[in-house]
ZAMARGU-4260 file (C-alpha; in steps of 0.2 Angstrom, whole numbers, plus 5000, padded with zeros to 4 digits):
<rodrens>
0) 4975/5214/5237 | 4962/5229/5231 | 4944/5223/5227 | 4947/5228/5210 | 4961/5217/5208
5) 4952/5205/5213 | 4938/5207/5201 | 4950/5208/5189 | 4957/5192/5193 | 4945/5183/5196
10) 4937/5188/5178 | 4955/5180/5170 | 4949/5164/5182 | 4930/5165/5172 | 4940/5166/5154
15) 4952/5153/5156 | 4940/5139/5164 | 4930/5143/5152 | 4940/5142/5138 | 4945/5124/5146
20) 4929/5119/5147 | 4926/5123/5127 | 4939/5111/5123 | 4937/5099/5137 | 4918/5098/5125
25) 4930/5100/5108 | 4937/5082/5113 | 4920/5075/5119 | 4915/5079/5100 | 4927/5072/5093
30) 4931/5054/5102 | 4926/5046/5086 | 4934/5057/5074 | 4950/5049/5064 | 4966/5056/5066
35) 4959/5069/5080 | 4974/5071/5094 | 4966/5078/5109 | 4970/5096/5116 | 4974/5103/5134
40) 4973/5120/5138 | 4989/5127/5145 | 4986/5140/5159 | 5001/5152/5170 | 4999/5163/5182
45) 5001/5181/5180 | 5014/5186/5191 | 5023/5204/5195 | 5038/5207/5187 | 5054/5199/5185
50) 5065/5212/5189 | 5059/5225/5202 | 5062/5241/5202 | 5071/5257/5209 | 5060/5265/5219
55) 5043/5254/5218 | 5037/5235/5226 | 5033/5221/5215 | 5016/5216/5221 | 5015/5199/5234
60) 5000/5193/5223 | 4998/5188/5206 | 4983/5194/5193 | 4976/5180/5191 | 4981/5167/5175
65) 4981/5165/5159 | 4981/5154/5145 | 4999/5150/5136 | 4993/5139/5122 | 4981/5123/5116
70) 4995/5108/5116 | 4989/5093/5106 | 4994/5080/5117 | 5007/5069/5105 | 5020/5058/5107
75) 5033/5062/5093 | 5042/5046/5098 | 5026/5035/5097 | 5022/5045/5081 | 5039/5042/5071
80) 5038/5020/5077 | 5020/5020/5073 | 5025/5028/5056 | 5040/5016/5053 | 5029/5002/5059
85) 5014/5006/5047 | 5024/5010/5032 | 5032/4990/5038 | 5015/4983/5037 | 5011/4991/5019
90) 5025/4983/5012 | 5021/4967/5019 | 5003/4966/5012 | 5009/4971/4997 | 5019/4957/4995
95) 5009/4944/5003 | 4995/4951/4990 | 5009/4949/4976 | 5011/4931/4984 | 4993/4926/4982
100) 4990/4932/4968 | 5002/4921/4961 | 4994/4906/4971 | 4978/4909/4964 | 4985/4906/4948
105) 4994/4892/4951 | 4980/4885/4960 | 4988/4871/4968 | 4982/4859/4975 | 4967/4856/4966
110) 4959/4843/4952 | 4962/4856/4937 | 4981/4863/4943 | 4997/4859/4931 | 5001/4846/4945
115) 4986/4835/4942 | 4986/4837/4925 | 5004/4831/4922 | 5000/4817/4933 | 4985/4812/4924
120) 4996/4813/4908 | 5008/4801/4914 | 4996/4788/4918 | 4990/4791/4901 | 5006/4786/4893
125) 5006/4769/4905 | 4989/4767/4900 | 4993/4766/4881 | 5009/4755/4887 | 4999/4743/4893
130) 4986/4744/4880 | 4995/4749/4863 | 4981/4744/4853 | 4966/4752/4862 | 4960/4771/4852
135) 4951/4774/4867 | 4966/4774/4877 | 4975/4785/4865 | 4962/4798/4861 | 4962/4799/4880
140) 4983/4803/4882 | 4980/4817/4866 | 4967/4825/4876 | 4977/4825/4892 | 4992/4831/4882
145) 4982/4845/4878 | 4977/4847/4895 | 4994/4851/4903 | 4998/4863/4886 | 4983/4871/4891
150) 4985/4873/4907 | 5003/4880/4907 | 4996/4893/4895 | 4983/4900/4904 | 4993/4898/4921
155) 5007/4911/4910 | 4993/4921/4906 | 4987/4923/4924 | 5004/4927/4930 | 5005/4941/4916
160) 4989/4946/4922 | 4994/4950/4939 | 5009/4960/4932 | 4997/4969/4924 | 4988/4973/4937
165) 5001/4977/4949 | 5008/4989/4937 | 4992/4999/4935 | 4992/5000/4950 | 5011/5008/4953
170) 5005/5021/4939 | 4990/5024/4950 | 4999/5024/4965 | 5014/5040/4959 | 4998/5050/4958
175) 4992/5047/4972 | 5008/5051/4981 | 5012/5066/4971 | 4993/5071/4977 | 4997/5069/4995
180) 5013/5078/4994 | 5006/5092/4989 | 4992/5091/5002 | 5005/5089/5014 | 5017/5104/5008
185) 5001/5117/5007 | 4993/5111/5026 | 5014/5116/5032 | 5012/5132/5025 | 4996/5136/5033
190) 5003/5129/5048 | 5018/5140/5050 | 5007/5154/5043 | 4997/5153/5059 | 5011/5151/5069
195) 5018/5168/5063 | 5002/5174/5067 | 5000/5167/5085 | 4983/5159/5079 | 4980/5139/5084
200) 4983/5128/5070 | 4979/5109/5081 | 4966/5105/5067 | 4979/5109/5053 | 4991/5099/5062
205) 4980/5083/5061 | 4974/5086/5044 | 4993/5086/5040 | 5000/5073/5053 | 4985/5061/5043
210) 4992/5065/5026 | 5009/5064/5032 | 5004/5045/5037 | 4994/5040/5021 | 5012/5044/5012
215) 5024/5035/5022 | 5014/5020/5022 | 5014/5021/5002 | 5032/5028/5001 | 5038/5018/5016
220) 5047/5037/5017 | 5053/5046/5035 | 5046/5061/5043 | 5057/5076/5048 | 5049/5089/5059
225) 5054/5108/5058 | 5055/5119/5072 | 5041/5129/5063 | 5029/5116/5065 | 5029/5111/5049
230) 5037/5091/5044 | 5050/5086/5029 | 5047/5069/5019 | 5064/5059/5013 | 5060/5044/5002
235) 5075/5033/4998 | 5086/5047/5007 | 5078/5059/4993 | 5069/5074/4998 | 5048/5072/4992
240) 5042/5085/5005 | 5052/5099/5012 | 5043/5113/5021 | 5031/5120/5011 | 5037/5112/4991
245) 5037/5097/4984 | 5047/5085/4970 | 5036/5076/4957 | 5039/5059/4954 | 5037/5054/4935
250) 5027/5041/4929 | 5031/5021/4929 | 5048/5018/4917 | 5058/5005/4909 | 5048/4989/4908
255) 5030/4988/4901 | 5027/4969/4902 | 5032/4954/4913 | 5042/4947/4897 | 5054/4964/4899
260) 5054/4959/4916 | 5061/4943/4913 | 5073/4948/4898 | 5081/4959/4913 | 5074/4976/4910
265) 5067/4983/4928 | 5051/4994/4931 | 5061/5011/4938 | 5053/5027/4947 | 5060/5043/4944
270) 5060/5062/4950 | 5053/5074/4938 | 5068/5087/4943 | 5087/5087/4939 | 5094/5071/4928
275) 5079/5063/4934 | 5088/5052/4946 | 5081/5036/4952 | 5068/5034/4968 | 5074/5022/4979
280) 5062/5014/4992 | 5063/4996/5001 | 5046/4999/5011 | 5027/5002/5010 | 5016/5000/4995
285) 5029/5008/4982 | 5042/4997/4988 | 5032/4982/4987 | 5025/4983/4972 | 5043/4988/4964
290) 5048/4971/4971 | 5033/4961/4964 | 5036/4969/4946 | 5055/4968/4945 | 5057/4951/4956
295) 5043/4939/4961 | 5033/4939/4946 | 5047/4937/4933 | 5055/4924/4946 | 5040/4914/4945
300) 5035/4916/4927 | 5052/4912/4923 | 5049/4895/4933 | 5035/4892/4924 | 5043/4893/4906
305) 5058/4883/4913 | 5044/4867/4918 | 5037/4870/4899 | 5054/4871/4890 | 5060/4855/4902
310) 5041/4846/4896 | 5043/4848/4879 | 5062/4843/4877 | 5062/4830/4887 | 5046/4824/4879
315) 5049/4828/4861 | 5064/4818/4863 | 5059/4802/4870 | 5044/4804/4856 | 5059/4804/4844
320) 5063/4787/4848 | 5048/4778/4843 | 5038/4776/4829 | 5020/4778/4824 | 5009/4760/4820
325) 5011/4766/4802 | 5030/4763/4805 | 5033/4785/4804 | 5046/4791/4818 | 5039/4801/4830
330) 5039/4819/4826 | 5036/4834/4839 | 5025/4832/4855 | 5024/4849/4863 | 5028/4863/4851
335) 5028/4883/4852 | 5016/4885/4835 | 5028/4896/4828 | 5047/4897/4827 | 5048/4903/4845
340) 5057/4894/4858 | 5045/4886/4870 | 5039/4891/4884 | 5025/4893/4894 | 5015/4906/4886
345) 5013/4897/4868 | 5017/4880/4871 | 5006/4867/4864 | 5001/4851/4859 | 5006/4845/4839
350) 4999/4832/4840 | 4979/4830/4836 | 4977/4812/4830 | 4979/4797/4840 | 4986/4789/4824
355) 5001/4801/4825 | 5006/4796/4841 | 5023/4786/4843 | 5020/4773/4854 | 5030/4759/4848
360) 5049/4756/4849 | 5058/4761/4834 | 5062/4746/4819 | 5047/4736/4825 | 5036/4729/4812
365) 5023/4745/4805 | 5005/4739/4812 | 5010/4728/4826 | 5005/4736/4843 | 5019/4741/4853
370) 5019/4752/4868 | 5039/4750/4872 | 5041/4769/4871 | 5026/4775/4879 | 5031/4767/4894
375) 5048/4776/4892 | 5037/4791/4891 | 5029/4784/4907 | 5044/4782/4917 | 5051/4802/4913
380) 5038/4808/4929 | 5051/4798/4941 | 5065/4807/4934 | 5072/4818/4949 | 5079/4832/4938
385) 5063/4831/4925 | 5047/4845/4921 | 5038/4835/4935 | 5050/4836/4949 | 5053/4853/4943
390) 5038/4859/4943 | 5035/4853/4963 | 5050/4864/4967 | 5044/4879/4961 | 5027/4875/4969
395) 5034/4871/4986 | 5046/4887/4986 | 5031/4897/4982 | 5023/4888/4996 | 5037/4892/5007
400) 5039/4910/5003 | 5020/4910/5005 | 5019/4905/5022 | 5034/4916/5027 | 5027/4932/5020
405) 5009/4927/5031 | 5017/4925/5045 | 5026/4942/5044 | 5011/4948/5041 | 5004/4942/5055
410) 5017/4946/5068 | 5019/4966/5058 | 4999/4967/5062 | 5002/4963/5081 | 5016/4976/5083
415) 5005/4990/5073 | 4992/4985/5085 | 5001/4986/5100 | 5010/5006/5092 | 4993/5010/5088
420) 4985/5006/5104 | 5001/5015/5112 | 4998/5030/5101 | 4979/5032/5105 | 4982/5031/5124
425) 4992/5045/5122 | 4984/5056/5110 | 4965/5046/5108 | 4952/5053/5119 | 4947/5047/5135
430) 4928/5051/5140 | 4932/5048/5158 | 4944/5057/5161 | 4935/5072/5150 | 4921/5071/5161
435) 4932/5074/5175 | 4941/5087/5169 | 4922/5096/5165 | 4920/5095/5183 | 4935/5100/5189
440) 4935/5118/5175 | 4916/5119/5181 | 4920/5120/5198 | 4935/5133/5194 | 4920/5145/5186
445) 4911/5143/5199 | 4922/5147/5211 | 4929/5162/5203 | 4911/5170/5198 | 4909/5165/5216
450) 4925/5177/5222 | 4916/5192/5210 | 4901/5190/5218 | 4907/5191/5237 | 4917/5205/5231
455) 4903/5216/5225 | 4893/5212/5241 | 4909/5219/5250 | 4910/5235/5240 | 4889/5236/5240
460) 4892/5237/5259 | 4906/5247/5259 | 4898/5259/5247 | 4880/5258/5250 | 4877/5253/5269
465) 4889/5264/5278
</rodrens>
């Protein structure tokens, strides 16, 4: 090897431990930076040719190395579970949100829930039917009456509410998501752009790769990647990012309120393009929040009109069949205030004055105290197929579908964990083994300025001292 191709070499030595050293410190910086992948610096040796030729002899010794590229250091495997896993988990907590919202206005068990209440109203009644004549006692039952009418509406309003909420919420959300896929689609165009270019787009990529996460975990959507570097998004099997362009998805459709819910008419997403066909998604946010909208709540606020409907038939009816100390048949208990059907949002107590209540059995003498048909009324909380019993089934399937979705939960947050932990041993930083990979490039530059530096001695000698 000629001195000068030695020095030449040797240079190539100084640029590409350099350069590894740069981003050996790139990482350093960046250990506690989200969604940074840490890089590796690539280097091959430069060789002779691969074919020699004719008349002339490849060389027996390289000219030194050089760097290929800057590989961010990703598992695409561990990438596409961790996506899968998160977008799991999104839906997940969606609906164990959904859930307790929904226990939260139940609020059972507790001293002011529907459950309590009801119980409180059917001693009531067995109060008044073992003391006909006391007011006290039946001033108490009216107020308990009102109670549970009460408390079934403001427990309807509490559900409505949550719909509400969860609605905003999906309106807020298609924004978001129409935000991110433009975010996404412009990062892949800057991506490829440099590619074409031969210039490093790592920083790009994470920016990207980041995005490209936030939206499958609100999409629940799969990522596609390109042989150009850039990704696709399918949603429901429907393209939302492809390359560098995007499809819109329209705002929130169909029903507006959780009474359209429950008369059948679904909450529906749509794309902006074509006939507007319908998005279809059974994971992360989007898919959770479709499900609360168009299923769990109405399912529930159904229940809970089903227990006020049941309370006021059944009531009204055994009311019918006594009569009032004034010898007056017993007119409605628990009405709608209008001409509406009952149920839970407006149901109510007609009744306001003690005197009004039919207590006694009907064709006893007016003015003699009876409590015959309150004790009838008494008896309708042992009935298996009654508002009462009702009502405990819906409160114990809530329960049930309550715990199930919390420990889904739990287990979905253990396997994220262990993807994430998985991911970040692959593409997180590592100090240590930075540190060592300082020393080890340090000691490369050193030895190469080292090879220069013997080098010019030789020639100084060669030149200078002969």
């Amino acid at each position: 090897m000629s001195s000068f191709r030695g020095i030449s070499a040797s240079l190539t030595a100084l640029h590409a431990n350099q350069r590894a050293m740069e981003v050996s410190a790139n990482n350093i910086a960046n250990v506690n930076t989200e969604g940074y992948t840490r890089q590796r610096v690539n280097m091959t040796e430069i060789g002779g040719p691969s074919v020699p030729g004719m008349y002339s002899q490849a060389r027996a010794i390289g000219d030194g190395v050089i760097i290929d590229n800057v590989e961010r250091l990703r598992d695409q495997f561990l990438e596409s579970r961790g996506r899968v896993e998160h977008g799991q988990q999104a839906y997940l907590q969606g609906t164990q949100r959904t859930l307790a919202g929904i226990e939260t206005a139940f609020a059972e068990p507790g001293d002011t829930a529907l459950q309590a209440q009801l119980g409180d109203m059917w001693n009531a009644f067995a109060d008044v039917a073992n003391k006909p004549e006391d007011e006290a006692v039946r001033s108490a039952l009216v107020v308990r009456s009102t109670l549970v009418a009460d408390t079934l509406r403001n427990t309807s309003g509490q559900l409505e509410s949550v719909w509400d909420t969860t609605y905003n919420e999906l309106e807020s959300m298609v924004s978001e998501v129409n935000a991110t896929a433009r975010t996404v689609a412009d990062l892949n165009k800057s991506i490829v752009m440099n590619g074409n270019l031969g210039q490093p787009a790592n920083d790009l990529s994470d920016r990207r790769d980041m995005a490209a996460m936030k939206l499958v975990e609100m999409t629940g959507g799969t990522v596609l990647n390109r042989p150009d570097g850039s990704l696709d998004i399918m949603v429901g099997g429907s393209m939302l990012v492809g390359g560098s362009t995007t499809r819109e998805i329209l705002p929130p459709s169909g029903a507006h309120t959780v009474d359209d819910a429950k008369a059948g008419t679904l909450v529906d997403l749509r794309w902006a393009d074509g006939t507007n066909p319908k998005v279809t998604t059974s994971s992360g946010k989007l898919g959770a929040n479709l499900e609360s909208l168009n299923s769990t709540l109405p399912t529930y606020s159904k229940g809970l009109d089903e227990v006020a409907k049941d309370l006021a038939a059944t009531v009204n009816a055994t009311h019918a069949k006594g009569q009032t100390d004034a010898g007056v048949a017993g007119g409605t208990y628990f009405g709608s205030g209008s001409t509406d059907p009952v149920d839970a949002s407006n149901i109510r107590m007609d009744i306001t004055a003690p005197k009004d209540l039919a207590m006694a059995d009907l064709g006893v003498t007016p003015g003699a105290k009876d409590g015959t048909n309150a004790d009838r009324m008494a008896d309708l909380a042992k009935d298996p197929n009654g508002p009462n019993a009702r009502y405990k089934r819906l409160v114990v399937d809530l329960g049930v579908q309550t715990q199930a979705a919390n420990r889904r939960v739990d287990i979905q947050t253990g396997i994220v964990g262990d993807v994430d932990a998985q991911r970040a041993g692959e593409s997180g930083v590592n100090i240590d083994e930075e540190m060592t990979n300082l020393v080890q490039f340090e000691r490369g530059y050193q030895a190469a300025a080292k090879v220069i530096t013997t080098i010019d001695e030789m020639l100084d000698t060669l030149i200078n001292r002969m």
